[in-house]
C-alpha positions as CSV (number, residue, x, y, z in Angstrom):
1,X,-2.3,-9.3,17.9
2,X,-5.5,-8.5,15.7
3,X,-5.0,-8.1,12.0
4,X,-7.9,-5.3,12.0
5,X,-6.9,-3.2,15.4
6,X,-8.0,0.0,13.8
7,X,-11.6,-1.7,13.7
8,X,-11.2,-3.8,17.1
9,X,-10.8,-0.4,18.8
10,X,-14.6,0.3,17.2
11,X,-16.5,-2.4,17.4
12,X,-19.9,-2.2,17.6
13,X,-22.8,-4.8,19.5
14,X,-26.1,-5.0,19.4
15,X,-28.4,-5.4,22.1
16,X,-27.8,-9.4,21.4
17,X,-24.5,-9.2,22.0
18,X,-23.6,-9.7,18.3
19,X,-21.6,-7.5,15.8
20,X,-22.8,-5.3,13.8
21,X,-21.1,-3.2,11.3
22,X,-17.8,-4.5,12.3
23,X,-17.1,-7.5,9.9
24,X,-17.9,-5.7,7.0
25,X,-15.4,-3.1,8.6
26,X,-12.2,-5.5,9.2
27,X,-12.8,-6.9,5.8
28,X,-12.2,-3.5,4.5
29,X,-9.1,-3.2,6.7
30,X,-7.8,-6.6,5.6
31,X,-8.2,-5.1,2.1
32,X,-6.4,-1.6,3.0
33,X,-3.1,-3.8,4.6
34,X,-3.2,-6.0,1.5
35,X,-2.8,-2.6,-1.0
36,X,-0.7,-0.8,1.4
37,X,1.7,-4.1,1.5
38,X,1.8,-4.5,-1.9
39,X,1.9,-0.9,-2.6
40,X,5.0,-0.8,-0.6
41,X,6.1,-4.1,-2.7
42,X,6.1,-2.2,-5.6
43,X,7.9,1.1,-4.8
44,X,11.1,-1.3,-3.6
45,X,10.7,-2.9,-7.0
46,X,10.6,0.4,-8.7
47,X,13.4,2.1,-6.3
48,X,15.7,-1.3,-7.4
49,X,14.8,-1.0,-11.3
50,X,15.6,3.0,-11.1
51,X,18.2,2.4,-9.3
52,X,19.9,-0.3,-11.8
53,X,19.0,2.0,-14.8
54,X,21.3,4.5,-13.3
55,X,23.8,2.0,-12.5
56,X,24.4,0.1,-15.9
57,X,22.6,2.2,-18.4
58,X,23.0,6.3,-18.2
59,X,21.0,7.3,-21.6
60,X,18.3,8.9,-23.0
61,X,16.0,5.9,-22.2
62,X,17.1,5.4,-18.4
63,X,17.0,8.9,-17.5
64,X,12.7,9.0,-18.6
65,X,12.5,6.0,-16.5
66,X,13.4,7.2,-13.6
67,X,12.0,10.8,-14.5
68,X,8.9,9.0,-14.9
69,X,9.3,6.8,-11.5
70,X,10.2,9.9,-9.1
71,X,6.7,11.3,-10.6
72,X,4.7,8.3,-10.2
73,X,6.0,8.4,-6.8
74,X,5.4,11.9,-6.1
75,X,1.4,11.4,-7.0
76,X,0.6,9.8,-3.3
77,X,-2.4,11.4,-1.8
């Protein structure tokens, strides 16, 4: 399997038989997985730290943590 199908479904050829607008296209896929992945890296990361502030440390401080995560989180497009 591709690691640009969204792109291999639109390729585009010239009258040469060469691609045209395509490379430039699965580059900017390649980039989109990349920040989606490590997007997704992230929220686990922040879901665990949240998740341990509630666990060992109920205070002040931990509650605007994860007050602070669930609205970070809430700011997707």
């Amino acid at each position: 399997m591709s690691d640009t199908p969204r792109t291999d479904e639109r390729t585009i050829y010239n009258e040469r038989g060469e691609w045209v607008i395509s490379g430039f296209a699965r580059h900017l896929e390649r980039e989109l997985n990349a920040a989606n992945e490590r997007i997704k890296r992230l929220e686990e990361a922040g879901d665990a730290m949240a998740k341990s502030c509630e666990v060992v440390e109920i205070n002040q401080f931990g509650i605007e943590i994860n007050g602070a995560w669930r609205k970070a989180k809430e700011a997707k497009p």
